[in-house]
C-alpha positions in Angstrom: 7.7 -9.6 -4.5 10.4 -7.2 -5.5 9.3 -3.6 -4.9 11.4 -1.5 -7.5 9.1 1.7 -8.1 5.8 3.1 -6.7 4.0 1.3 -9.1 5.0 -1.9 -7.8 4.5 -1.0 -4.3 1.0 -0.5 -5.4 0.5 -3.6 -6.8 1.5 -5.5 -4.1 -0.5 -3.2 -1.7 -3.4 -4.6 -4.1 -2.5 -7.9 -4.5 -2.9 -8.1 -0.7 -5.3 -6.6 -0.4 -7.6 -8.3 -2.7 -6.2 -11.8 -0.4 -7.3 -10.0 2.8 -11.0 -9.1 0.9 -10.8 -5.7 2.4 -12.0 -3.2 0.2 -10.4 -0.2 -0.7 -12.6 2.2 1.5 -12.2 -0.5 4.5 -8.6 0.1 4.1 -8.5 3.9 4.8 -10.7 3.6 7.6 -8.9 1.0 9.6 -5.6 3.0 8.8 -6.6 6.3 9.2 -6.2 7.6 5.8 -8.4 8.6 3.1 -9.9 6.4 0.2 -8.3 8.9 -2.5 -5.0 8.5 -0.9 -5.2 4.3 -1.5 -6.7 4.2 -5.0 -3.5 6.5 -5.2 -1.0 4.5 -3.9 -2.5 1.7 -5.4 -2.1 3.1 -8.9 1.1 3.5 -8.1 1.2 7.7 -8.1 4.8 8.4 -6.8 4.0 11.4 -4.6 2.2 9.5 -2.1 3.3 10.5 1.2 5.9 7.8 2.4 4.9 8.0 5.9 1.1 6.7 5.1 2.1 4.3 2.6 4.1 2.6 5.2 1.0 2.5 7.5 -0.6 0.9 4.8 2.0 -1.9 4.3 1.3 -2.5 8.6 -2.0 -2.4 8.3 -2.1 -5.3 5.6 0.2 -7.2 7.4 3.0 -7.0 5.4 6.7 -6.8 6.0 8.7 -4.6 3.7 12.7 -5.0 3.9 15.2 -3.1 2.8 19.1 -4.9 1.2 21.5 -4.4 -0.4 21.4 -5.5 -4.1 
């Protein structure tokens, strides 16, 4: 999945979620964050801090890269 925006960022964060059957408030406890700060980043709210959202993207078990268009 291309990540263009926050909001896809979110969604995949979701989608993978939803695969893993985690549930949201799962999530922040394994990652050390707090359930309002996923149902943030999973709606895609652009101020999420950048450092936890990464954590996130770890903790699922994905890989995000970074190229040149």
């Amino acid at each position: 999945m291309k990540i263009q925006d926050a909001q896809s960022l979110g969604q995949a964060i979701r989608q993978q979620r939803r695969h893993l059957k985690v549930t949201q408030r799962d999530l922040a406890m394994t990652s050390g964050t707090g359930l309002r700060f996923i149902i943030d980043l999973e709606k895609g709210k652009p101020t999420c801090q950048l450092g936890k959202a990464l954590e996130i993207v770890r903790a699922l078990g994905l890989k995000l890269e970074i190229g040149e268009p």
